[in-house]
Backbone as CSV, one residue per row, in Angstrom:
resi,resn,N_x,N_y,N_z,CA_x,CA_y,CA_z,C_x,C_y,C_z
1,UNK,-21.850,60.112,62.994,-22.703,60.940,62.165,-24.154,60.561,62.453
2,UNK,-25.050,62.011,62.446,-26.598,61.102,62.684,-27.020,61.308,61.409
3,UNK,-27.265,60.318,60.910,-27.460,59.928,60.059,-29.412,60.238,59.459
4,UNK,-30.038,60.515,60.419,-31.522,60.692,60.546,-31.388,62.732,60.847
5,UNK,-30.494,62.887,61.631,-30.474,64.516,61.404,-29.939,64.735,59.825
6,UNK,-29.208,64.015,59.273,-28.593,64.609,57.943,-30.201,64.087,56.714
7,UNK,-30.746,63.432,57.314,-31.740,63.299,56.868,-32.960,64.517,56.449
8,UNK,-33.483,64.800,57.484,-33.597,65.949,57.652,-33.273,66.550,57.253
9,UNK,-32.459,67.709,57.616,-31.887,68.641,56.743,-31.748,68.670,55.619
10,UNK,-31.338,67.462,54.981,-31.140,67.213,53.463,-32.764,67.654,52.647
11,UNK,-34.381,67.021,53.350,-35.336,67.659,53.614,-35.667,68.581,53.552
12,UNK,-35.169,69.618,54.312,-35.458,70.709,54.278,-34.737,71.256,53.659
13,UNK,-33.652,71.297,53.165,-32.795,71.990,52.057,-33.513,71.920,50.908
14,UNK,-33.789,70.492,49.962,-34.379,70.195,49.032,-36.050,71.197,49.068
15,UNK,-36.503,71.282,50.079,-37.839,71.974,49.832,-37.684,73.102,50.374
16,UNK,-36.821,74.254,50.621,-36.330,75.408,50.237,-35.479,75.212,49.423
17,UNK,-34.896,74.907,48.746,-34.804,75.030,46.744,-35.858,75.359,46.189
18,UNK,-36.531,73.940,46.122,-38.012,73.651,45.360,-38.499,75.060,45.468
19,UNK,-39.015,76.006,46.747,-39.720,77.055,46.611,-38.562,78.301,46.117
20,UNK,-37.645,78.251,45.857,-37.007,80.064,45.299,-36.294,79.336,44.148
21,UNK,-36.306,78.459,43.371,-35.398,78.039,42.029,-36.315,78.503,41.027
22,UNK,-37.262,78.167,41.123,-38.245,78.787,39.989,-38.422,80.574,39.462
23,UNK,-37.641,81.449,40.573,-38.209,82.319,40.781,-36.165,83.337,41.078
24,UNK,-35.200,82.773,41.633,-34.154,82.944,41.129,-32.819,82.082,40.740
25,UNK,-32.390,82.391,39.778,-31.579,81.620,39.133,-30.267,81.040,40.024
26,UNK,-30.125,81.831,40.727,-28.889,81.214,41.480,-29.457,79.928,42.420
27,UNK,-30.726,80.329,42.841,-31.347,79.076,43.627,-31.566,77.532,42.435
28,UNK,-31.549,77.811,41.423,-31.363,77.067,40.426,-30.239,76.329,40.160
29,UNK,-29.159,77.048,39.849,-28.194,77.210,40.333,-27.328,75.771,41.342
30,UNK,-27.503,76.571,42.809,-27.665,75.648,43.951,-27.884,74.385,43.935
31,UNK,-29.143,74.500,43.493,-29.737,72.821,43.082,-29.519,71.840,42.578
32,UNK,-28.979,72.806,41.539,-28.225,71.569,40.196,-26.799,70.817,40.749
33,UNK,-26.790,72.063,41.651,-24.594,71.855,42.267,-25.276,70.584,43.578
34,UNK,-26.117,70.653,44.001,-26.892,69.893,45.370,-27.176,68.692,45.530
35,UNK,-28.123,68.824,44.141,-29.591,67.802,44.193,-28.724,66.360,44.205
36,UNK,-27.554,65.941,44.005,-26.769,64.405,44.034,-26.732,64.490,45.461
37,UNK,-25.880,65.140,46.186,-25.657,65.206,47.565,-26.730,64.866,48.431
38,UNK,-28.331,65.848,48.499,-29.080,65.934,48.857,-29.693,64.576,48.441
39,UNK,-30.109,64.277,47.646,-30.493,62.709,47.237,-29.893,61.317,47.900
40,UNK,-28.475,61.502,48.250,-27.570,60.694,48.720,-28.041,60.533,50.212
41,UNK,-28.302,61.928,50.887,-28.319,61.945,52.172,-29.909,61.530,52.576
42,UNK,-30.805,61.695,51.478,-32.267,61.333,52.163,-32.544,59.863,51.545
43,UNK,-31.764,59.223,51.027,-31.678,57.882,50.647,-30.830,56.989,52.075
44,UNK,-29.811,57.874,52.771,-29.228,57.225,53.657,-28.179,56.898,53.247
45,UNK,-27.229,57.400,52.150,-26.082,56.660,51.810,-24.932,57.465,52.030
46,UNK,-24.657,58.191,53.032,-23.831,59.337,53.227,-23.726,59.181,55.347
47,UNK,-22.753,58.096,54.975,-22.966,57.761,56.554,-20.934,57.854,57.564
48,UNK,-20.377,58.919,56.110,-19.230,59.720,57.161,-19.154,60.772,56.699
49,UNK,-18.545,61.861,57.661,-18.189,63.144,57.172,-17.779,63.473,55.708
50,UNK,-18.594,64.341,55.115,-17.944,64.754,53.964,-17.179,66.100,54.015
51,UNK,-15.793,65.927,53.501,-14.393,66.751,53.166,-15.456,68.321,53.314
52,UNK,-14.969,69.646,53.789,-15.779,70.553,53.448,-15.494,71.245,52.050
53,UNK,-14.660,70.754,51.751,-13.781,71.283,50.191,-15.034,70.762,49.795
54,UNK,-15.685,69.502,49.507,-16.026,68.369,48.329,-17.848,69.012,48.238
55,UNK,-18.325,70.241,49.431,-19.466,70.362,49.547,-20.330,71.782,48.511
56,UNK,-20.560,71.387,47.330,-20.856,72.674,46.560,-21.618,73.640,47.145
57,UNK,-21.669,74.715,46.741,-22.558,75.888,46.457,-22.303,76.596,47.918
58,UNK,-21.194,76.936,48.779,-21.281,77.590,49.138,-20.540,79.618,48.690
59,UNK,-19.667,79.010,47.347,-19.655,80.389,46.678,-21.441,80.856,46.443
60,UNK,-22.008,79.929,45.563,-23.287,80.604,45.296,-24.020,81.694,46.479
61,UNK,-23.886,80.649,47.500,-24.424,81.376,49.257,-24.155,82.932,49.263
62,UNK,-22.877,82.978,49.460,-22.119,84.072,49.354,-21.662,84.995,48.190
63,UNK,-21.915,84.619,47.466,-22.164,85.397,46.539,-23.278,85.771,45.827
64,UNK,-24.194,85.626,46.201,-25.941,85.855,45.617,-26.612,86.053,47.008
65,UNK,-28.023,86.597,46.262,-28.463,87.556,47.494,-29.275,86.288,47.800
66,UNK,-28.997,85.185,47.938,-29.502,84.009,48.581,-29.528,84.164,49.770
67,UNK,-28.296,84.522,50.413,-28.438,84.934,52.196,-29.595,85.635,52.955
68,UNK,-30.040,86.006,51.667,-31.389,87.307,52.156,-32.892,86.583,52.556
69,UNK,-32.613,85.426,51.815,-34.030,84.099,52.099,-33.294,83.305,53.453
70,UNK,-34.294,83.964,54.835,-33.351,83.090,55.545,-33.245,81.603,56.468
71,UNK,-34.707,81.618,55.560,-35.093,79.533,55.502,-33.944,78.808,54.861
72,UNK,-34.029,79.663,53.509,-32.887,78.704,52.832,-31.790,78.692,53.072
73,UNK,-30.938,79.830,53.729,-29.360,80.084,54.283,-29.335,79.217,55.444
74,UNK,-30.828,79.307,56.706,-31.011,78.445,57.467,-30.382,76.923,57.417
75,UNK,-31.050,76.432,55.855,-31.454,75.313,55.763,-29.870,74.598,55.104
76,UNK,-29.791,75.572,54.486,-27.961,75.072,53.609,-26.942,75.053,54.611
77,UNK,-27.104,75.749,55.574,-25.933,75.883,56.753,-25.769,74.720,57.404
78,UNK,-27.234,74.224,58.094,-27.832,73.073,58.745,-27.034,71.735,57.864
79,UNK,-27.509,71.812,56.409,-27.415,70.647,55.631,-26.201,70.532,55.816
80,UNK,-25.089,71.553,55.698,-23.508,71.547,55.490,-22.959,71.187,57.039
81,UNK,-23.768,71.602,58.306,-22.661,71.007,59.415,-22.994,69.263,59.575
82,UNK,-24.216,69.373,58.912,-24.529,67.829,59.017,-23.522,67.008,58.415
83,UNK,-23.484,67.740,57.126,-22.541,66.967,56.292,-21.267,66.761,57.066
84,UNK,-20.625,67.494,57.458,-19.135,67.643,57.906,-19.302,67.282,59.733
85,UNK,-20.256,66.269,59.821,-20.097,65.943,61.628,-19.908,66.836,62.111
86,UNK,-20.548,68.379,61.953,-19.600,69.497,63.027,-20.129,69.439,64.407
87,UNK,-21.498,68.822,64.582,-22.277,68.808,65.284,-21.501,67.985,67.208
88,UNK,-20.961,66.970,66.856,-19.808,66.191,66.914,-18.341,67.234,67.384
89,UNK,-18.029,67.960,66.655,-16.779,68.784,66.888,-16.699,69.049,68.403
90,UNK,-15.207,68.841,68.657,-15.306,69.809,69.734,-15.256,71.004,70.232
91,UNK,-14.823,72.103,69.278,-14.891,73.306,69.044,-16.435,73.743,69.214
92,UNK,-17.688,72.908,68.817,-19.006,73.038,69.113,-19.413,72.514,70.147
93,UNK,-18.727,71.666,71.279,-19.081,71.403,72.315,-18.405,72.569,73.480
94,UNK,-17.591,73.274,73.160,-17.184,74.141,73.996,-18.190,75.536,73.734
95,UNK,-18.384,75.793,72.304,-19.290,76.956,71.975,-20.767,77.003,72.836
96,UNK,-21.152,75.490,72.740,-22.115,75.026,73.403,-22.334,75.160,74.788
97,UNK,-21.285,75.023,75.581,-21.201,75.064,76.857,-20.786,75.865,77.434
98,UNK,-19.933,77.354,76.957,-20.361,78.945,76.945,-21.548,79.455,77.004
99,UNK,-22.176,78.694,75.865,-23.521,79.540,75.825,-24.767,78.917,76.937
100,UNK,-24.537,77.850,77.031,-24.894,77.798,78.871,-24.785,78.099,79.882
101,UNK,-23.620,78.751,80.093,-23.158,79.725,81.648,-23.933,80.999,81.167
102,UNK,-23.254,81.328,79.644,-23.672,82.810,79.028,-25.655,82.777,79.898
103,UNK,-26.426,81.626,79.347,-27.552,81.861,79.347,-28.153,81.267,79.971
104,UNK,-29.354,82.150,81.437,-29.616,81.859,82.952,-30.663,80.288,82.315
């Protein structure tokens, strides 16, 4: 796990909240289901994959017009493969290396 990318992200998740919670409730929402996780990960204490079951708010995602802000869908997607080592997967090392032949 990188532990400095989940860093990050955790970063930038937390400050796309901060800017649309004030303004819609589901981003509120989000936050409240988050802000332990997100805290965990920019403290450094989140140093193996977490279960993707155990990772909240992706009903909220998908079900609120949250998808429509697309820093923050950006930023929650990012935070969640971090979380779950997908980065690591090998299913993403093959996607990866398609899209290198795919692209000159």
């Amino acid at each position: 796990m990188d532990m400095q990318a989940l860093k990050q992200t955790a970063i930038e998740l937390r400050k796309q909240l901060e800017l649309y919670k004030a303004k819609e409730p589901a981003a509120l929402a989000l936050y409240g289901q988050m802000e332990s996780l997100i805290s965990a990960a920019e403290r450094g204490e989140i140093d193996t994959e977490v279960e993707a079951r155990n990772i909240p708010g992706h009903r909220i995602m998908d079900e609120s017009n949250l998808r429509n802000y697309r820093a923050l869908s950006v930023a929650y997607s990012n935070f969640y493969v971090e979380l779950i080592d997908g980065r690591s997967s090998d299913t993403l090392k093959i996607i990866e290396d398609i899209m290198k032949k795919v692209r000159p």
